[in-house]
Backbone atoms as SQL, in Angstrom:
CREATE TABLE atoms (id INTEGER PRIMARY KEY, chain TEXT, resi INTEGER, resn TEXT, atom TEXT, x REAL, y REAL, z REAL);
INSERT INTO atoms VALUES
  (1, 'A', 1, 'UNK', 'N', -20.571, -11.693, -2.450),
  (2, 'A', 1, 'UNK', 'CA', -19.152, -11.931, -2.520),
  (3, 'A', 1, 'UNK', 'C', -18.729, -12.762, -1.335),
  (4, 'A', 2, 'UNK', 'N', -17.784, -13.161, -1.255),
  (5, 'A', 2, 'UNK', 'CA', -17.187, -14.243, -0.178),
  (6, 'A', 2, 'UNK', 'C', -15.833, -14.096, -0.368),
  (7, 'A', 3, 'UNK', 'N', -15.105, -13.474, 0.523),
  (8, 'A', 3, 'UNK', 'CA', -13.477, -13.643, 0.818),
  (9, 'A', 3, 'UNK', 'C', -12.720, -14.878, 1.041),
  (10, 'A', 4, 'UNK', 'N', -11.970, -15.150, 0.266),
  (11, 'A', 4, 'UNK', 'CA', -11.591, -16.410, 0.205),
  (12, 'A', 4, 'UNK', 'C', -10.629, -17.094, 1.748),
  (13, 'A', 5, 'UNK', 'N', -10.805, -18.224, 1.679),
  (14, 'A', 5, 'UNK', 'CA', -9.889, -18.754, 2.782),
  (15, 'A', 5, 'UNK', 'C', -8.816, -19.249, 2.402),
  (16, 'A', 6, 'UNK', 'N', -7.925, -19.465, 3.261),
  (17, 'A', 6, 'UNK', 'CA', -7.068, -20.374, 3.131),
  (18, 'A', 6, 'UNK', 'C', -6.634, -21.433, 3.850),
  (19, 'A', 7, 'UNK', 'N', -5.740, -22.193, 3.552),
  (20, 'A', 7, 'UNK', 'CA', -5.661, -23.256, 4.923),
  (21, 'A', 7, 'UNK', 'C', -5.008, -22.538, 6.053),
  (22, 'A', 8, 'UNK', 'N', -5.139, -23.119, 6.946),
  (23, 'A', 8, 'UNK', 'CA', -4.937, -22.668, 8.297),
  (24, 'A', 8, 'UNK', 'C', -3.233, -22.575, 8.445),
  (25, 'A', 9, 'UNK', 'N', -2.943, -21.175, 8.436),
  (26, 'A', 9, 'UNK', 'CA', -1.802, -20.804, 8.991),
  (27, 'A', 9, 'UNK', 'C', -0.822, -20.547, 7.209),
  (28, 'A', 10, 'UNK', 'N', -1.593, -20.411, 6.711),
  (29, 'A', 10, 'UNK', 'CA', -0.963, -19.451, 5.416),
  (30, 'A', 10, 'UNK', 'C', -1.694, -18.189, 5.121),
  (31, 'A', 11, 'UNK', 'N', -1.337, -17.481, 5.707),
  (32, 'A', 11, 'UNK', 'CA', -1.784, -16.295, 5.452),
  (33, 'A', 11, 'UNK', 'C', -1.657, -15.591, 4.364),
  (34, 'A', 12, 'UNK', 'N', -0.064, -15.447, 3.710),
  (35, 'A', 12, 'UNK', 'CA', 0.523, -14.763, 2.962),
  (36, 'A', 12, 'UNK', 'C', -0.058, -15.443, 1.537),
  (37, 'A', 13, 'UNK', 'N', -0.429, -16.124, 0.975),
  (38, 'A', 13, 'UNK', 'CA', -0.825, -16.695, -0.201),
  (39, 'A', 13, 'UNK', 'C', -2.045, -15.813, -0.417),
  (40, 'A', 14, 'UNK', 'N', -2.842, -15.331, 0.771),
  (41, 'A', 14, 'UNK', 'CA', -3.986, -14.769, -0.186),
  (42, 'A', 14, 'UNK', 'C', -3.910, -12.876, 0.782),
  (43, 'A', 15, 'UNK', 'N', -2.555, -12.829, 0.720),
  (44, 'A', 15, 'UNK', 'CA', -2.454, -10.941, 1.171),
  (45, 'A', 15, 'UNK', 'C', -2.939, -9.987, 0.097),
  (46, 'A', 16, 'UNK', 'N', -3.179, -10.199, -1.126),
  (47, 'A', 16, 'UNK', 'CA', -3.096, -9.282, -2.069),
  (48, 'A', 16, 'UNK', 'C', -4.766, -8.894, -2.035),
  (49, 'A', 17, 'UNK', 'N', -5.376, -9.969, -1.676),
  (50, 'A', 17, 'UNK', 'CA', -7.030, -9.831, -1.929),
  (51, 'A', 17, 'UNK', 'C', -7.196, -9.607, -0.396),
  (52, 'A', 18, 'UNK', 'N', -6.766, -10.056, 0.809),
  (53, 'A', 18, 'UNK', 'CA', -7.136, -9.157, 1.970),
  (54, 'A', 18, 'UNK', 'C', -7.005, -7.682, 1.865),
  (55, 'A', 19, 'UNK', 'N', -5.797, -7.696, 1.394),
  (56, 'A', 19, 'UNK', 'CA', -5.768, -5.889, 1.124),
  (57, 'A', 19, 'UNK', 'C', -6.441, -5.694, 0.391),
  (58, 'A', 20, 'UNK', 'N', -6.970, -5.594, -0.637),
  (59, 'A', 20, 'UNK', 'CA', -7.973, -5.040, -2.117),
  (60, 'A', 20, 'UNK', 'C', -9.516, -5.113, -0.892),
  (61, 'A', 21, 'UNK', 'N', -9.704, -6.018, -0.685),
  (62, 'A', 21, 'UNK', 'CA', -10.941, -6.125, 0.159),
  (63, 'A', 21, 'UNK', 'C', -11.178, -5.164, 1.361),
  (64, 'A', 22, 'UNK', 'N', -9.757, -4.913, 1.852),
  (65, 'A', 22, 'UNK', 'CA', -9.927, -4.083, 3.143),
  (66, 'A', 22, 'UNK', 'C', -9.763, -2.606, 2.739),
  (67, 'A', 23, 'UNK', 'N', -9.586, -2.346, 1.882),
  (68, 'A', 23, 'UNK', 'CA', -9.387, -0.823, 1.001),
  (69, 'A', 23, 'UNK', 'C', -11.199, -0.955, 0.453),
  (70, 'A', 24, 'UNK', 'N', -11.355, -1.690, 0.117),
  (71, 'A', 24, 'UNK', 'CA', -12.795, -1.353, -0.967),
  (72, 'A', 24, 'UNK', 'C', -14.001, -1.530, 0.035),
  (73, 'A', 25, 'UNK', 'N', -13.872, -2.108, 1.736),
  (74, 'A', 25, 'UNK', 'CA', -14.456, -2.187, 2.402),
  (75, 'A', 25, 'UNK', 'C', -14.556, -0.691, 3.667),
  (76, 'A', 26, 'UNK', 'N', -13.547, -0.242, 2.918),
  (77, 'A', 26, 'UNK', 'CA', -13.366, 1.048, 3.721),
  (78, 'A', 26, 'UNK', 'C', -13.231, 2.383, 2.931),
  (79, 'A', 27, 'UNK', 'N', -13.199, 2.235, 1.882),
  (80, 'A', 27, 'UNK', 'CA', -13.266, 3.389, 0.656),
  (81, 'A', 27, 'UNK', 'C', -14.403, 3.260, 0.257),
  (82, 'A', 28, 'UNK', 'N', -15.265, 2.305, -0.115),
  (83, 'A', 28, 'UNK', 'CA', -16.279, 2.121, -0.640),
  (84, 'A', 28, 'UNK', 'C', -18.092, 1.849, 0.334),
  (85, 'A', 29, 'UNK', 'N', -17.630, 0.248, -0.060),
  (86, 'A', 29, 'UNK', 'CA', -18.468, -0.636, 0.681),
  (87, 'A', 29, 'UNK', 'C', -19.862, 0.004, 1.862),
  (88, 'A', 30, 'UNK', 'N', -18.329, 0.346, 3.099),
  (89, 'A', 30, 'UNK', 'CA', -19.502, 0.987, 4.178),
  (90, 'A', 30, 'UNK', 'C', -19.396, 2.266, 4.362),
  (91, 'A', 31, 'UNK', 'N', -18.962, 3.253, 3.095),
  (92, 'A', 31, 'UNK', 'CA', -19.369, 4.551, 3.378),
  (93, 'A', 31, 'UNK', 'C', -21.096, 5.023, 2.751),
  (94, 'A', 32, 'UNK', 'N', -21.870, 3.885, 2.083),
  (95, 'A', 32, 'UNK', 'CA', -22.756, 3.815, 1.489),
  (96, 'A', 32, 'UNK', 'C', -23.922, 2.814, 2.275),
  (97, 'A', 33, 'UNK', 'N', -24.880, 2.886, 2.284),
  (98, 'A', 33, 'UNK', 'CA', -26.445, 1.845, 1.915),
  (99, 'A', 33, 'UNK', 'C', -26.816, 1.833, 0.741),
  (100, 'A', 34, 'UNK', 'N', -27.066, 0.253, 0.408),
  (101, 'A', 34, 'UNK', 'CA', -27.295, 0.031, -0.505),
  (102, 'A', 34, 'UNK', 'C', -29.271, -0.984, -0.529),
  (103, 'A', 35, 'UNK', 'N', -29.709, -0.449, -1.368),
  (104, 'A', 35, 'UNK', 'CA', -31.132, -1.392, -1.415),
  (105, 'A', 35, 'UNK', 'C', -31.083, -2.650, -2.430),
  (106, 'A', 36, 'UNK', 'N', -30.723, -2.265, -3.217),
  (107, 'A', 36, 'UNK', 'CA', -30.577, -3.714, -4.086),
  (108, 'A', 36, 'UNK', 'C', -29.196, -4.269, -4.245),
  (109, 'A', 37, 'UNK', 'N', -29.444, -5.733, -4.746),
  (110, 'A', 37, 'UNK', 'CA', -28.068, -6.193, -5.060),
  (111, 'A', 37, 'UNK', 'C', -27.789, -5.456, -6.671),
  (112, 'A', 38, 'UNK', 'N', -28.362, -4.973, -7.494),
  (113, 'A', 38, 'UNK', 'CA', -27.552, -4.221, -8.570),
  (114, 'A', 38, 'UNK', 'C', -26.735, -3.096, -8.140),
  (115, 'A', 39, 'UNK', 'N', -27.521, -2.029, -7.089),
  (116, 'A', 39, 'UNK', 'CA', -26.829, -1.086, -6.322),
  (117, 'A', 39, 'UNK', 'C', -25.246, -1.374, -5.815),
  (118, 'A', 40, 'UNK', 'N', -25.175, -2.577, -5.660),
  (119, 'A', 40, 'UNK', 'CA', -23.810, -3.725, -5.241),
  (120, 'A', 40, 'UNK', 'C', -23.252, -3.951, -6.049),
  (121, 'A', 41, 'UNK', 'N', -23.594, -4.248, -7.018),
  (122, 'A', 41, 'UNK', 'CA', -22.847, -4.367, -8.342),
  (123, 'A', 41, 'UNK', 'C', -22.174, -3.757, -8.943),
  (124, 'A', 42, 'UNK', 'N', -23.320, -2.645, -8.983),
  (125, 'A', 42, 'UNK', 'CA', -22.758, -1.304, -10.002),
  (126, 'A', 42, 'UNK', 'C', -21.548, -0.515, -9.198),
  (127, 'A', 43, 'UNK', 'N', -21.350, -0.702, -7.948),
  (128, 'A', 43, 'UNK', 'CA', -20.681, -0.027, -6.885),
  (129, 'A', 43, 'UNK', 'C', -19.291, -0.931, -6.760),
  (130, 'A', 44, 'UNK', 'N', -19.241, -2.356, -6.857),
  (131, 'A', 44, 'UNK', 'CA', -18.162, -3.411, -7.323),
  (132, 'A', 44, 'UNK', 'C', -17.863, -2.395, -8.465),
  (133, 'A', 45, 'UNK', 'N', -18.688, -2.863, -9.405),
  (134, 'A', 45, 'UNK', 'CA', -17.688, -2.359, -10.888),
  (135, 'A', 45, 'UNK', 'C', -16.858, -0.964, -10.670),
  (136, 'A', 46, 'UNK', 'N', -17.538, -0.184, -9.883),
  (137, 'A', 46, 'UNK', 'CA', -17.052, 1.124, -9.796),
  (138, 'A', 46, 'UNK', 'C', -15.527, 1.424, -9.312),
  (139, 'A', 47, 'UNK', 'N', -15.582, 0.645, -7.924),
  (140, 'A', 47, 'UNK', 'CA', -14.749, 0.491, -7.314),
  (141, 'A', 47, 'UNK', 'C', -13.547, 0.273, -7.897),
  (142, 'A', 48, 'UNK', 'N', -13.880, -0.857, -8.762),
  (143, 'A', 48, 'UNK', 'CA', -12.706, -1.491, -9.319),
  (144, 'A', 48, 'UNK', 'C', -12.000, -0.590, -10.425),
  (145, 'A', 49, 'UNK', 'N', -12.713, -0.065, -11.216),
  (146, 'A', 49, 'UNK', 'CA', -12.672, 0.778, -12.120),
  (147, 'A', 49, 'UNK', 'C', -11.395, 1.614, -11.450),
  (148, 'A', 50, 'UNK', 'N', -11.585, 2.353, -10.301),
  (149, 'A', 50, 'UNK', 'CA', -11.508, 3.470, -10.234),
  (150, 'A', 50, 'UNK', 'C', -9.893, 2.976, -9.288),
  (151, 'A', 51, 'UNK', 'N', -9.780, 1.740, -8.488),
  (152, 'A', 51, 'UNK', 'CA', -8.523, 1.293, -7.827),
  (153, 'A', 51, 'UNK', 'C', -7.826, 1.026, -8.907),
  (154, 'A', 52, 'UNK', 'N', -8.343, 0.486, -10.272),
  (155, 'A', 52, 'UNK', 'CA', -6.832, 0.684, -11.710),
  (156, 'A', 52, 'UNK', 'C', -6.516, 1.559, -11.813),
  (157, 'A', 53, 'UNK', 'N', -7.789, 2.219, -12.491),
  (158, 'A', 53, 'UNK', 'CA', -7.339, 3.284, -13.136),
  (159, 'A', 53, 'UNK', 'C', -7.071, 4.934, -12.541),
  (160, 'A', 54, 'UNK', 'N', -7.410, 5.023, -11.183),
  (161, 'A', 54, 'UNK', 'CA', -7.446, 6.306, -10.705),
  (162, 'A', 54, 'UNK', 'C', -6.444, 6.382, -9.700),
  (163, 'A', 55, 'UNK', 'N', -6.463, 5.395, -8.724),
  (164, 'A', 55, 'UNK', 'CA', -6.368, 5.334, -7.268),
  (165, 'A', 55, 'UNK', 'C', -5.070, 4.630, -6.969),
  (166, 'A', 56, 'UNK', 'N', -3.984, 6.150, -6.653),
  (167, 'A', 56, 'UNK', 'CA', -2.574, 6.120, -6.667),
  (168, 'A', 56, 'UNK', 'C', -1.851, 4.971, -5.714),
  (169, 'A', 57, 'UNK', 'N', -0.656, 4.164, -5.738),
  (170, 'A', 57, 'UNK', 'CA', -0.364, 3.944, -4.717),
  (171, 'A', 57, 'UNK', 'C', 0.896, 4.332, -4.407),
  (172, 'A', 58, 'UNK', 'N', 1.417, 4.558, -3.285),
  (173, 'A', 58, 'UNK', 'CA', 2.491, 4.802, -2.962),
  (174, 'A', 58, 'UNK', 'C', 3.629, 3.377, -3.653),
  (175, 'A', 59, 'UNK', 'N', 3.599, 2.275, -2.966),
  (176, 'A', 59, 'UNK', 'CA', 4.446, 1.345, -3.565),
  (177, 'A', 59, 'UNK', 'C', 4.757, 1.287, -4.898),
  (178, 'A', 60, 'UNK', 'N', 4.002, 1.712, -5.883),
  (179, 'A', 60, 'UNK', 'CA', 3.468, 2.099, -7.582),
  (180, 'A', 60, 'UNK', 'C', 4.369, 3.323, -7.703),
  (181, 'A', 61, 'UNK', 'N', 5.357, 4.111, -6.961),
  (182, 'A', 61, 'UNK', 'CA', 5.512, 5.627, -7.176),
  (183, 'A', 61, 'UNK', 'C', 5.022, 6.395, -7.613),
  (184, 'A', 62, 'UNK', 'N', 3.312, 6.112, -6.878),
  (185, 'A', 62, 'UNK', 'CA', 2.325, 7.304, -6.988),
  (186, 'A', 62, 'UNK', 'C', 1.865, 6.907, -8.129),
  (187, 'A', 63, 'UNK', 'N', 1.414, 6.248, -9.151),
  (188, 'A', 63, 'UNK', 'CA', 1.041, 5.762, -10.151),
  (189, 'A', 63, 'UNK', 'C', -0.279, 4.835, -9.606),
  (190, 'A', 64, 'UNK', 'N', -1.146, 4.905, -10.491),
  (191, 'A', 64, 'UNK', 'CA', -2.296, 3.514, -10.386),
  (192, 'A', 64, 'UNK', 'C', -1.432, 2.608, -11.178),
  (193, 'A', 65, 'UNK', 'N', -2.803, 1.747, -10.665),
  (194, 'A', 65, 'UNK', 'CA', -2.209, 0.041, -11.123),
  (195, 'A', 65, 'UNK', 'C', -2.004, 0.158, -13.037),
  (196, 'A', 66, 'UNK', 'N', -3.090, 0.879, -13.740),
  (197, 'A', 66, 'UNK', 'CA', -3.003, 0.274, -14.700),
  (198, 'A', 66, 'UNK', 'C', -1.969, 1.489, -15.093),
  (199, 'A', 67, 'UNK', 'N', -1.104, 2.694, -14.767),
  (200, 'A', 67, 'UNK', 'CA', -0.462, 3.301, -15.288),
  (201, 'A', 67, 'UNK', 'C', 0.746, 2.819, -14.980),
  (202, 'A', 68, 'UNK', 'N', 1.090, 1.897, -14.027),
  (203, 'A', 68, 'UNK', 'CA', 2.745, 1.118, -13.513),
  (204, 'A', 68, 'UNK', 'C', 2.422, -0.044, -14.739),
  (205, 'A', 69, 'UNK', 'N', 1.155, -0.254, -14.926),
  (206, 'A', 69, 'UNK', 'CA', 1.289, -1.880, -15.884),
  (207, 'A', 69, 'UNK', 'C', 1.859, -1.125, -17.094),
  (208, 'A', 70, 'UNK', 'N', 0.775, 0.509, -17.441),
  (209, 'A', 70, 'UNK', 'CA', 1.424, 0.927, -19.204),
  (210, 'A', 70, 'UNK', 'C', 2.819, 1.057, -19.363),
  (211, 'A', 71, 'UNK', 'N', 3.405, 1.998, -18.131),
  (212, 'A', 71, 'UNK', 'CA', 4.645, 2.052, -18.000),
  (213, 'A', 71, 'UNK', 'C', 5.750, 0.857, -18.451),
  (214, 'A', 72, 'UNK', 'N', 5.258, 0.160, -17.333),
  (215, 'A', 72, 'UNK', 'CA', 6.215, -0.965, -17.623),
  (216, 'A', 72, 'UNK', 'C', 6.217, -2.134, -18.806),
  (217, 'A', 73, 'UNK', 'N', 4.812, -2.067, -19.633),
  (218, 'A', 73, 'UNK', 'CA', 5.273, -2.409, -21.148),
  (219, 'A', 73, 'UNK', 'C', 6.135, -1.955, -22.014);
């Protein structure tokens, strides 16, 4: 994986994936060793899985992502 850049001195254009990255780098990532890159993979997919569909946020009023998206259809 590779965190994206941006040009120099826009920060705010790419806040949404610093945060997602700095949550999954600290929830996930380095609470584990991993030996293979599938081990990485399967642990991506997981992650992600689990920040929709499980993993509340306060700004969301305590809701995951994909239960503020059902909601709000």
């Amino acid at each position: 994986m590779k965190v994206s850049m941006s040009r120099k001195g826009n920060c705010l254009d790419n806040a949404c994936m610093e945060n997602f990255f700095s949550h999954f780098k600290s929830e996930c990532f380095n609470l584990y060793s991993f030996r293979t890159a599938e081990e990485v993979k399967d642990a991506v997919h997981k992650y992600i899985r689990f920040y929709n569909h499980q993993r509340f946020q306060k700004k969301l009023n305590n809701l995951s992502t994909y239960e503020y998206r059902t909601q709000a259809a």
